[in-house]
Structure formats: structure tokens, C-alpha cells
Biopython code that builds the backbone (N, CA, C, O; Angstrom):
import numpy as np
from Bio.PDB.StructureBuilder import StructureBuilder

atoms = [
    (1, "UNK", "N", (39.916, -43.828, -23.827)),
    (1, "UNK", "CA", (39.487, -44.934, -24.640)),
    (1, "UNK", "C", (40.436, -45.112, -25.828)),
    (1, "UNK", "O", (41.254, -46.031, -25.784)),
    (2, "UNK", "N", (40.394, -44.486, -26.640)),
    (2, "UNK", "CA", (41.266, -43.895, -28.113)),
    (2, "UNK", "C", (42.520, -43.044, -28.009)),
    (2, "UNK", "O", (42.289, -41.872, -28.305)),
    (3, "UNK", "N", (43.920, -43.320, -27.639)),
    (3, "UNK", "CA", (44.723, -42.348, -27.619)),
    (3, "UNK", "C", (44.870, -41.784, -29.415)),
    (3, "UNK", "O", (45.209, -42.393, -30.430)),
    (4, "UNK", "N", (44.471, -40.474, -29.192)),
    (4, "UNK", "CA", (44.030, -39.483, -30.316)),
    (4, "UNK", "C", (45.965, -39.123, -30.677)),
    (4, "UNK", "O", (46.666, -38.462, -29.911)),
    (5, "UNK", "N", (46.423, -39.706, -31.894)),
    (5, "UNK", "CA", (47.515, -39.189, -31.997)),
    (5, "UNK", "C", (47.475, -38.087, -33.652)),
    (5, "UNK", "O", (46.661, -38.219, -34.565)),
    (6, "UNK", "N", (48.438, -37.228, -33.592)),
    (6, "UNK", "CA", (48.650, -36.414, -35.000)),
    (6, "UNK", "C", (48.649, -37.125, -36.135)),
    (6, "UNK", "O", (49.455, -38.055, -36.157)),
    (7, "UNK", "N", (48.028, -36.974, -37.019)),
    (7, "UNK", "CA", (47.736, -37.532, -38.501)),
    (7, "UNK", "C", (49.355, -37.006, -38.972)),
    (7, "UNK", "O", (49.966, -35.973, -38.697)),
    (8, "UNK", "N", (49.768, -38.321, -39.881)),
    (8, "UNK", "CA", (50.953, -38.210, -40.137)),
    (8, "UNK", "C", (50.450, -37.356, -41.730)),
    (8, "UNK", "O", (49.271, -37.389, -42.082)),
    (9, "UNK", "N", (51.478, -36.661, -42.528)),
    (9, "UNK", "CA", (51.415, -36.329, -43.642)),
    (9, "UNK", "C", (51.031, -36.983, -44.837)),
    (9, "UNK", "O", (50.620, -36.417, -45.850)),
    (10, "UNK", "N", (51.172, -38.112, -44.687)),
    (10, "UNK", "CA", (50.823, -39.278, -45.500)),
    (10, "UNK", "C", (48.780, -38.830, -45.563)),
    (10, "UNK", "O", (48.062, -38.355, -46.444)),
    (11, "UNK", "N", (48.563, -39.238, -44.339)),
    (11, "UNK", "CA", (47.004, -39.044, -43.726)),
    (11, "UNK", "C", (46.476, -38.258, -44.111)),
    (11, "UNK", "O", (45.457, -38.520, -44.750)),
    (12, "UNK", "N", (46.850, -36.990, -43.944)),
    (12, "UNK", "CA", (46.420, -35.734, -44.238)),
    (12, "UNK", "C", (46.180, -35.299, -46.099)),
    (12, "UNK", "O", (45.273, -34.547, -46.455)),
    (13, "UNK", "N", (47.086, -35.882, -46.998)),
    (13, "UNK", "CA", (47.241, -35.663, -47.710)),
    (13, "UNK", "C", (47.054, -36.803, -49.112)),
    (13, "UNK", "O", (47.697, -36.994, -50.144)),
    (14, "UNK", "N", (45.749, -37.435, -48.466)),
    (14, "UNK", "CA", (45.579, -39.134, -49.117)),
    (14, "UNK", "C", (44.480, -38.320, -49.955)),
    (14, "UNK", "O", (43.879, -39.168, -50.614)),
    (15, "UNK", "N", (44.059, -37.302, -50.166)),
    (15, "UNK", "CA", (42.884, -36.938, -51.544)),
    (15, "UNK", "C", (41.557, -36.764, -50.862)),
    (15, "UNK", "O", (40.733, -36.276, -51.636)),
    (16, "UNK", "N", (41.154, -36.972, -49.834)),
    (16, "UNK", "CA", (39.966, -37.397, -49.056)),
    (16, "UNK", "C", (39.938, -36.592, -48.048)),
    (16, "UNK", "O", (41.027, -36.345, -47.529)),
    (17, "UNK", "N", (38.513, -35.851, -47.387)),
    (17, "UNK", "CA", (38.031, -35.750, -46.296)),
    (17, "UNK", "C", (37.229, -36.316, -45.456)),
    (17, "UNK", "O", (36.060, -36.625, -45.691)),
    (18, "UNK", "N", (37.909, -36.501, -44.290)),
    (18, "UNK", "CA", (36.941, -37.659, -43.237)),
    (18, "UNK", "C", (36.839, -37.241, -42.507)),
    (18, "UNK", "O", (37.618, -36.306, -42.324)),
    (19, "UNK", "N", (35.795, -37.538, -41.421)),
    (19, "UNK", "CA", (35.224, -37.385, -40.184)),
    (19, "UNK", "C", (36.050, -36.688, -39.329)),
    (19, "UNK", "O", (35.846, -35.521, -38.993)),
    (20, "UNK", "N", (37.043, -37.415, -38.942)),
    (20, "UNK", "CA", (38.404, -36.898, -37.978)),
    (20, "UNK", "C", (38.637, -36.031, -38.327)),
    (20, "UNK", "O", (38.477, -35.139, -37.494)),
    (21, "UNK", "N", (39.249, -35.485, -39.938)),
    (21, "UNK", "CA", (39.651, -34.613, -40.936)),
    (21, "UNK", "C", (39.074, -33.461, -40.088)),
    (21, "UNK", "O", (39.520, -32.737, -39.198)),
    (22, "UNK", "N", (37.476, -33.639, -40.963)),
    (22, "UNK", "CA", (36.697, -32.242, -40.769)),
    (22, "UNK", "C", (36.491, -31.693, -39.350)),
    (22, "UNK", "O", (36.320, -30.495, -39.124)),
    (23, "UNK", "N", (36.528, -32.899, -38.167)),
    (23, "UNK", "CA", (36.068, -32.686, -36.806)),
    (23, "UNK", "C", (37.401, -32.082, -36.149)),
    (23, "UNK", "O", (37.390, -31.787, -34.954)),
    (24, "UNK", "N", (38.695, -31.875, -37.032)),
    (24, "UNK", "CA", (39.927, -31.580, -36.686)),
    (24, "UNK", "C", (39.895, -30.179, -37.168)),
    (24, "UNK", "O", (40.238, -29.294, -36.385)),
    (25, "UNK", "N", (39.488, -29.859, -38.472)),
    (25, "UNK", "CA", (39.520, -28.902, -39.195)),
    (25, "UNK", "C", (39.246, -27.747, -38.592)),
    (25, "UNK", "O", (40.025, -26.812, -38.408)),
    (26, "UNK", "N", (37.667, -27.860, -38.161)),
    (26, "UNK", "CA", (36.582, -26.650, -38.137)),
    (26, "UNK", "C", (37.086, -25.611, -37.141)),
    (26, "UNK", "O", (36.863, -24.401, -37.158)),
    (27, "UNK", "N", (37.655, -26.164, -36.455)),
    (27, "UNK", "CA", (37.990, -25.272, -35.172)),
    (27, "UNK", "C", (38.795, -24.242, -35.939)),
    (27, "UNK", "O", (38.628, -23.051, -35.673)),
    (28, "UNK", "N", (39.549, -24.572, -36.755)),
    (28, "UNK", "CA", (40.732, -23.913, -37.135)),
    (28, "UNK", "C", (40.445, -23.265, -38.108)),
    (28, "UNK", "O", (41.285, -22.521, -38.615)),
    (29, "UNK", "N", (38.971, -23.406, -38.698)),
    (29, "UNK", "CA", (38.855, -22.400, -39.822)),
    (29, "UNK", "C", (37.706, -21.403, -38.893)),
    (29, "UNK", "O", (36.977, -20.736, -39.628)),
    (30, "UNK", "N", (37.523, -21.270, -37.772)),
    (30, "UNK", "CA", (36.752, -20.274, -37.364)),
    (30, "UNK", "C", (35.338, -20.842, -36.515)),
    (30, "UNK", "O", (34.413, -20.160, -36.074)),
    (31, "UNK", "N", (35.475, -21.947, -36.472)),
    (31, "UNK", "CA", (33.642, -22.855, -36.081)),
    (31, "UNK", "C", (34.445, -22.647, -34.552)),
    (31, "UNK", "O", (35.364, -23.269, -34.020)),
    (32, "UNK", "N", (33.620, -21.452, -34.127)),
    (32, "UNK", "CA", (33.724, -21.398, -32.282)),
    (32, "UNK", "C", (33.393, -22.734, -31.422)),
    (32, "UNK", "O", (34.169, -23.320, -30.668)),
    (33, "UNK", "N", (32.307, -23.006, -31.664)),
    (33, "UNK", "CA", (31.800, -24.278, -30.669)),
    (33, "UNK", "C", (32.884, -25.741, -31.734)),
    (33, "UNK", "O", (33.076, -25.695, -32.949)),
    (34, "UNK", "N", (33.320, -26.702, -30.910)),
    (34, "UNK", "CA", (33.344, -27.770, -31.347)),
    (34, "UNK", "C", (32.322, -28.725, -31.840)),
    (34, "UNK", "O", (31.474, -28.915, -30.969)),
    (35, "UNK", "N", (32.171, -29.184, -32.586)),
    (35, "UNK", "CA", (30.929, -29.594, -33.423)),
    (35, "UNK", "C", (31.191, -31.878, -32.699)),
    (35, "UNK", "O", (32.312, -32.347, -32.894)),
    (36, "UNK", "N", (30.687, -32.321, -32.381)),
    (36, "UNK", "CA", (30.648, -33.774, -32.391)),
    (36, "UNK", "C", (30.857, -34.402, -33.318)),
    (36, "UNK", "O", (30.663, -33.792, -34.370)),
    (37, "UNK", "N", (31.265, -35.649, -33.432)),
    (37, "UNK", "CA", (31.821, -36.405, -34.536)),
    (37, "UNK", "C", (30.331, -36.965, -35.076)),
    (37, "UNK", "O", (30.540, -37.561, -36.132)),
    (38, "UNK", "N", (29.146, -36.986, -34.792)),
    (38, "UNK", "CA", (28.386, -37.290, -35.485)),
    (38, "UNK", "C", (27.892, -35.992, -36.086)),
    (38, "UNK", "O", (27.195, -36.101, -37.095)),
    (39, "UNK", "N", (28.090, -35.054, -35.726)),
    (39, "UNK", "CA", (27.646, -33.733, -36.851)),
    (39, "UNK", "C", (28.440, -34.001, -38.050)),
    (39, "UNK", "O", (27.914, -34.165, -39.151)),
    (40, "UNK", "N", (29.630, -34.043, -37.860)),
    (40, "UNK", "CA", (30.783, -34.286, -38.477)),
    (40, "UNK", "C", (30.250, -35.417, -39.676)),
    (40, "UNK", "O", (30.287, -35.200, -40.887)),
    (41, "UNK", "N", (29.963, -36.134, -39.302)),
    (41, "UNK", "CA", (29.163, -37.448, -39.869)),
    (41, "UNK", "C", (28.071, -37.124, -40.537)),
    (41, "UNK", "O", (28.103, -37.348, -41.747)),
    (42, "UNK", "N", (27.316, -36.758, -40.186)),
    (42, "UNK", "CA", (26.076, -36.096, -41.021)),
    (42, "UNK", "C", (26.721, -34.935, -42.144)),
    (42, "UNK", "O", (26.529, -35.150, -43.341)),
    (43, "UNK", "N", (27.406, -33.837, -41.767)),
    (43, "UNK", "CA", (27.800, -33.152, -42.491)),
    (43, "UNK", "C", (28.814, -33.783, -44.424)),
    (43, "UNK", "O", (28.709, -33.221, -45.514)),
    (44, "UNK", "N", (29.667, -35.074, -44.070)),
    (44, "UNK", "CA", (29.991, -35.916, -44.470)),
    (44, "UNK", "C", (28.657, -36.658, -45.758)),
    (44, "UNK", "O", (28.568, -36.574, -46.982)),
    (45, "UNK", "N", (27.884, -37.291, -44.783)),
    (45, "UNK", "CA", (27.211, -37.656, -45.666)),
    (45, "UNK", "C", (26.182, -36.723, -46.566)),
    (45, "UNK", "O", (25.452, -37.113, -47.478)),
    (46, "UNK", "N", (26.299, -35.656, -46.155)),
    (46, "UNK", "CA", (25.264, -34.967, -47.356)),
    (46, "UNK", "C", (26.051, -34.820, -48.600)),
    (46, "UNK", "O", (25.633, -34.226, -49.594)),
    (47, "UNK", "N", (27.126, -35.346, -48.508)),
    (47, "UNK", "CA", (27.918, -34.536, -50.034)),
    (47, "UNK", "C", (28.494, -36.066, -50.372)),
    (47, "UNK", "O", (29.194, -35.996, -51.383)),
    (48, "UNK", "N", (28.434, -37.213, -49.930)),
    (48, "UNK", "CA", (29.450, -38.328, -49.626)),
    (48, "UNK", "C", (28.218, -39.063, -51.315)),
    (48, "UNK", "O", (27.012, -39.147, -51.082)),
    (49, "UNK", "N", (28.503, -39.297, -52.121)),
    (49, "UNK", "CA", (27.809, -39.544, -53.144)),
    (49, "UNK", "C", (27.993, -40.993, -53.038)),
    (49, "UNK", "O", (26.985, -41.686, -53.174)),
    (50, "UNK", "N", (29.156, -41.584, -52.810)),
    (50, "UNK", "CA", (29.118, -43.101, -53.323)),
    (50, "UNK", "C", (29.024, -43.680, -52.107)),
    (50, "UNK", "O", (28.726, -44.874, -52.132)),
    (51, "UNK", "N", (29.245, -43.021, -50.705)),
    (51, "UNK", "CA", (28.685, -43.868, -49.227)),
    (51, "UNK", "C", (30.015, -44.289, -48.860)),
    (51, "UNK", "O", (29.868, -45.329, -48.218)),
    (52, "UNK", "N", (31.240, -44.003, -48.946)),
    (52, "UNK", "CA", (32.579, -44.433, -48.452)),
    (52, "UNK", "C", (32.667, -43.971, -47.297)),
    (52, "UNK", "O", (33.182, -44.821, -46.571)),
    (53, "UNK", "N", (32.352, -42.778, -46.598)),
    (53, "UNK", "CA", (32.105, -42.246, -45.626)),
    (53, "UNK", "C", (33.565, -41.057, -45.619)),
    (53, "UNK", "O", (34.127, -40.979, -44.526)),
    (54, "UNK", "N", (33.920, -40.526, -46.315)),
    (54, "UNK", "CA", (35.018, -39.570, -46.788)),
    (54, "UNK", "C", (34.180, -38.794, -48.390)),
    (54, "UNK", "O", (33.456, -39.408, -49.174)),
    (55, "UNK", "N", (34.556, -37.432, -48.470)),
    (55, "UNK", "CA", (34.346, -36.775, -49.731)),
    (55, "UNK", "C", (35.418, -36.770, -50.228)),
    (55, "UNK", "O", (36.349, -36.191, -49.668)),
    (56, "UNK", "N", (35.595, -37.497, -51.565)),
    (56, "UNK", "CA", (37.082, -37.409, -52.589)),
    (56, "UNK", "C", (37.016, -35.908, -53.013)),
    (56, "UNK", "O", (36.338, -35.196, -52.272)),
    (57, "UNK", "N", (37.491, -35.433, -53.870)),
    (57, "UNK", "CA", (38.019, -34.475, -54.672)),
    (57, "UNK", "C", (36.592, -33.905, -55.541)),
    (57, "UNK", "O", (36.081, -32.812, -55.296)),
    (58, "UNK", "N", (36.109, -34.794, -56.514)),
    (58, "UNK", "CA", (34.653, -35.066, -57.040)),
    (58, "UNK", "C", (33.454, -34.234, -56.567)),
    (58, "UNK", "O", (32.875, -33.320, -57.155)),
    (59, "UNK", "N", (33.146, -34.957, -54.949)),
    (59, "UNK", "CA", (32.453, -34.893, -53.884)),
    (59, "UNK", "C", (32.281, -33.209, -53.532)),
    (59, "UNK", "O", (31.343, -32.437, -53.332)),
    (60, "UNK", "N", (34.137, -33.121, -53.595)),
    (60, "UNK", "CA", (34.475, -31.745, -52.820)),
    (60, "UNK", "C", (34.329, -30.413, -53.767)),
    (60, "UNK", "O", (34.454, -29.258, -53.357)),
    (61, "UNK", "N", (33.992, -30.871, -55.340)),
    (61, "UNK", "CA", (34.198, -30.040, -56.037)),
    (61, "UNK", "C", (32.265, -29.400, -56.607)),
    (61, "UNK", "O", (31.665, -28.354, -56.854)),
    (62, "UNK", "N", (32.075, -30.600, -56.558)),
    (62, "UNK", "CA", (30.142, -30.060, -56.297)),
    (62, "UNK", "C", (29.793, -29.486, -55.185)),
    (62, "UNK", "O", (28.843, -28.726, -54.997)),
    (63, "UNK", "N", (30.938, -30.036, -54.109)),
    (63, "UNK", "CA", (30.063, -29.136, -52.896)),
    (63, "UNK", "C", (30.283, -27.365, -52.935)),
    (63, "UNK", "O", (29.509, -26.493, -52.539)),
    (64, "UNK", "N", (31.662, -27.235, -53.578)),
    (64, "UNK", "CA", (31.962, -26.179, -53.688)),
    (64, "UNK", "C", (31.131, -25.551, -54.799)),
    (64, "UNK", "O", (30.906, -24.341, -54.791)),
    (65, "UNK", "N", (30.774, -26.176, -55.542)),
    (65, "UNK", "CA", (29.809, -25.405, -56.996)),
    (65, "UNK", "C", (28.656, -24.966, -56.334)),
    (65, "UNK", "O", (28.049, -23.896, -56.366)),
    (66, "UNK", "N", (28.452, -26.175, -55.633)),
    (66, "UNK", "CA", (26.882, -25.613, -54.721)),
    (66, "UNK", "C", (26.520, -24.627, -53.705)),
    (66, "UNK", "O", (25.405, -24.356, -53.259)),
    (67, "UNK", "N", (27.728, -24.112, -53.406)),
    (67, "UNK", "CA", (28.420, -23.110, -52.206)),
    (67, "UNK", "C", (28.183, -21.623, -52.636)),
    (67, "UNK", "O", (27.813, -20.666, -51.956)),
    (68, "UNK", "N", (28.613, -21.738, -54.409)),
    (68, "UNK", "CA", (28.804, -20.271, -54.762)),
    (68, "UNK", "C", (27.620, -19.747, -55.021)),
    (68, "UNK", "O", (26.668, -20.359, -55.503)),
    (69, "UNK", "N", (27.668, -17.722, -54.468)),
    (69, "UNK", "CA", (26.689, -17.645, -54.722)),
    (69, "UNK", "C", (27.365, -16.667, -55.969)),
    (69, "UNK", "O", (28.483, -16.188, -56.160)),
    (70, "UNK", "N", (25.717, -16.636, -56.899)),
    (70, "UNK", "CA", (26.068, -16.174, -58.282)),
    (70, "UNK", "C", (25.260, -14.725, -58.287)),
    (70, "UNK", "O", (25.294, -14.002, -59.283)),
]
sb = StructureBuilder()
sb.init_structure("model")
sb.init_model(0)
sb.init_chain("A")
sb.init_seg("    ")
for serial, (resi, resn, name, xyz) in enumerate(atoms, 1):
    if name == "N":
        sb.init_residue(resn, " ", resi, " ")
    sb.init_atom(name, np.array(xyz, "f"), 0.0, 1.0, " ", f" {name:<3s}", serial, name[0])
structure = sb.get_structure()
């Protein structure tokens, strides 16, 4: 349907995590099973504050506050 090509450097490195991003990511940080692009999506929107459908920097930095344990 979609020929899936490599995110150029530009892509990768625009400030933002997206769907593709994270559904590209996980594998590679250790997530055995491949997760679906609507997990991916859901996962997205729990932290996605203004609804763009990407976590900026902002986004990424509460999620991480909310992560640690104290």
C-alpha cells in the first residue's frame, strides 16, 4: 500500500516524536513484540497536550518528570 522508506535526517531530527518515530523506535530500545501503530497512537496521545498528534520537547520533558521514581 505505503512504500515505507528511511526517514531522512532532516525527519528524524525536526524536535518532535511521532507515531512512525515511536512505532520505529521501540523495537530498538528493547519492546520484544512490535506494538501497532494505533498503540503507538494512543501511547502518543496520553502525553500529546496540545492534540498535534507528535510530543514536542515540552510534552517529552513532563513525561519524563512523570517517569522518575523518587
Amino acid at each position: 500500500m505505503f512504500d515505507e522508506k528511511e526517514p531522512s535526517l532532516e525527519e528524524e531530527r525536526d524536535g518532535f516524536i511521532d507515531i512512525a518515530e515511536l512505532h520505529r523506535v521501540l523495537p530498538k530500545l528493547g519492546f520484544q513484540e512490535v506494538m501497532a501503530l494505533d498503540m503507538c497512537r494512543q501511547m502518543i496521545a496520553a502525553y500529546d497536550e496540545n492534540g498535534d498528534g507528535r510530543i514536542d520537547f515540552d510534552e517529552f520533558v513532563k513525561f519524563m518528570e512523570s517517569s522518575l521514581i523518587c
